[in-house]
C-alpha positions, 0 to 999 in steps of 0.5 A: 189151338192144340196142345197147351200149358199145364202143372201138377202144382196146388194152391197151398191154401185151397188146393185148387189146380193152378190155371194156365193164364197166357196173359199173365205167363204163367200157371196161376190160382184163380182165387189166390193170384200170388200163388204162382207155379214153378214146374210146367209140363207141355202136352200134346197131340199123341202122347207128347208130354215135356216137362220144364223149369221155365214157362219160357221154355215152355211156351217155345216148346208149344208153339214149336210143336204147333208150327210143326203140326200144321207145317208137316200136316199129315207127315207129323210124327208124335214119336219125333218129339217126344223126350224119349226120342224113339225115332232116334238112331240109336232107339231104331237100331235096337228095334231092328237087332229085333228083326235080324236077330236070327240071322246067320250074319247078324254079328256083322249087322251088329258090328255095322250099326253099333258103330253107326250109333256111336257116331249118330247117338239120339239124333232123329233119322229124319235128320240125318242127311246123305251129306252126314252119312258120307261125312261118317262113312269117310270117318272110319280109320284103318279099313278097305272101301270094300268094307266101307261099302259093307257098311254102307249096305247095313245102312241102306238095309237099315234105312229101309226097313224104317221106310218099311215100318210106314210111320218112321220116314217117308220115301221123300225122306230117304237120305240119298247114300254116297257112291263107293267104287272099289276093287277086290284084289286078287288074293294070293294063292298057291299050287296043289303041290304046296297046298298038298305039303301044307295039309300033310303038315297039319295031319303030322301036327294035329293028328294026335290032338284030334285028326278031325282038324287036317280032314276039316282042312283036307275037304276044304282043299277038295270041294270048292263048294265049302267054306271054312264055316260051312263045316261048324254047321255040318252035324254028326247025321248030315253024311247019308247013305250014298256019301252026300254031305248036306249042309243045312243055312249054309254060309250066305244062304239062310233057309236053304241047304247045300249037297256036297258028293264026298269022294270014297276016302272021305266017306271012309274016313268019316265013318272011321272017325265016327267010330272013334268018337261017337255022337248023337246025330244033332251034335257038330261032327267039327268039335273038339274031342277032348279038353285042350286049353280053353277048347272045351271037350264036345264043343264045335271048333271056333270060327278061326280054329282051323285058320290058325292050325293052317298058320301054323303049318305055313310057318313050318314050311315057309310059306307066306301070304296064303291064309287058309281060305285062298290056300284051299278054296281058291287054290283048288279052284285055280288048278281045276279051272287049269286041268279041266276048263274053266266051266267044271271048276265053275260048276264045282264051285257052287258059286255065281260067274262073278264070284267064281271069276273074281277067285279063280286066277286064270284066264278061262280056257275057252278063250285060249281055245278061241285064240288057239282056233283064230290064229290056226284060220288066219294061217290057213287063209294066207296065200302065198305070193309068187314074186317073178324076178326080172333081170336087169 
């Protein structure tokens, strides 16, 4: 049989080790039989080792642990057993921060399982069914199904790379994960005079603090191509010579880089500005160029330092709803895809069909062309009918 029944404990008056004897429960010295153990320790197979108060316990423990050996045969897992629980949720989460450390997401990745592990704790993966997933995912208060989705997807990614590690879980294992419908609603936009009033309100209110704010805003309102955090990444040395913006991991693509063509007055502009506050080439071109509050003078602009100078703006001119993501990005979007088709708004966009489609609020302009060329057919293709008239 493997494993088996041990102490540390000594006879008090030879110092022999005291034995296992089974027939007798309990640890016992071989010449001295009063002299019994009080403290257990169960070892096994694979660096398991628990320690007890109780030879009971003990004995439970071990034949636990046989029964599981020889049902699980080559699907045992030491690791399952042990007092330090390393196959845990919480121990595996932990190992997999490891591996997603240096992603550009990996903030959102920690959010997700965090929240994970406070609901899951020690509990060993390979015990935690579809059925417990659901029960959690359903659990979360005050969020869309986008988001519930959301964190469904870290913990398939996170599933998988347990699958991955080839001694955590085995394919047969693998919970199976609850299905979650959901529907992006349309976010609300407005029009190119607004968002042209909105960015003449930021320049009036920011210019004199640091004018790099109402350009940031300026080209997002221009290039359907950026995002709002694709400018945190954008450095002093990342214009070149023919006026082309490249944008190193940008937002949603790690490892690759992004090439925005500026438009004469922003290339003007930003050599201007880099005139004004000089930089060494690595430093963020978005940074803030004096002390102000808890913004620190040289340091890049916050993740949401540019939504809310848009807010403020909205509130000076009234306008409501539209946060600064739609209120450039998809309001440029909307307009172009309105004045010059659907599929050069599309290209400018730098997007896949689905993502472009799902922001950009009007119908394609090809269909209208198609309805426009069908109803031009059907009245072409209508004879018309002479009645003759007979007289009564």
């Amino acid at each position: 049989m493997k494993g088996g029944i041990y102490t540390r404990q000594k006879c008090v008056h030879c110092e022999k080790n005291l034995l296992h004897d089974p027939r007798r429960g309990g640890c016992f010295c071989p010449d001295h039989p009063d002299q019994r153990a009080t403290r257990f320790i169960v070892k096994f197979p694979g660096g398991i080792y628990k320690r007890f108060k109780d030879y009971e316990d003990a004995v439970q423990e071990l034949n636990y642990l046989r029964h599981e050996k020889t049902s699980r045969k080559k699907k045992f897992n030491p690791n399952d057993y042990r007092s330090s629980k390393p196959n845990s949720f919480v121990s595996l989460k932990d190992k997999y921060f490891s591996k997603k450390k240096k992603r550009i997401s990996f903030n959102k990745i920690k959010y997700y399982m965090d929240m994970a592990a406070d609901h899951f704790g020690m509990t060993n993966i390979r015990d935690i069914s579809g059925a417990d997933i659901s029960e959690y995912l359903e659990s979360i208060p005050n969020i869309s199904e986008k988001t519930r989705y959301n964190h469904k997807t870290q913990l398939i990614n996170f599933w998988n790379w347990c699958l991955g590690c080839g001694n955590i879980i085995t394919l047969a294992e693998m919970p199976t994960f609850p299905d979650i419908d959901y529907d992006l609603g349309l976010r609300k936009i407005t029009d190119w005079d607004t968002q042209e009033k909105m960015i003449k309100k930021i320049k009036e209110m920011s210019y004199d603090i640091n004018p790099k704010i109402w350009f940031g805003i300026d080209m997002l309102a221009t290039y359907t191509a950026l995002r709002p955090d694709d400018l945190r990444r954008v450095t002093e040395s990342s214009l070149d010579s023919n006026g082309i913006l490249v944008i190193y991991n940008p937002t949603k693509r790690k490892n690759k880089f992004k090439k925005v063509r500026l438009v004469e007055d922003h290339v003007e502009e930003w050599r201007s500005l880099q005139q004004k506050y000089p930089g060494l080439p690595d430093k963020p071109f978005f940074r803030h160029t004096k002390t102000n509050g808890r913004a620190k003078a040289d340091v890049v602009f916050g993740i949401n330092y540019l939504y809310k100078w848009w807010e403020k703006a909205a509130k000076e001119i009234g306008l409501e709803g539209v946060s600064l993501y739609p209120g450039t990005k998809h309001t440029t979007a909307t307009e172009t895809a309105a004045c010059l088709g659907t599929e050069k708004a599309r290209a400018a966009s730098g997007l896949t069909n689905k993502a472009f489609d799902r922001y950009c609020q009007i119908e394609n302009i090809d269909a209208l062309e198609v309805a426009t060329a069908i109803r031009a057919k059907k009245k072409a293709s209508i004879i018309p009918i002479n009645r003759s008239r007979t007289s009564k």
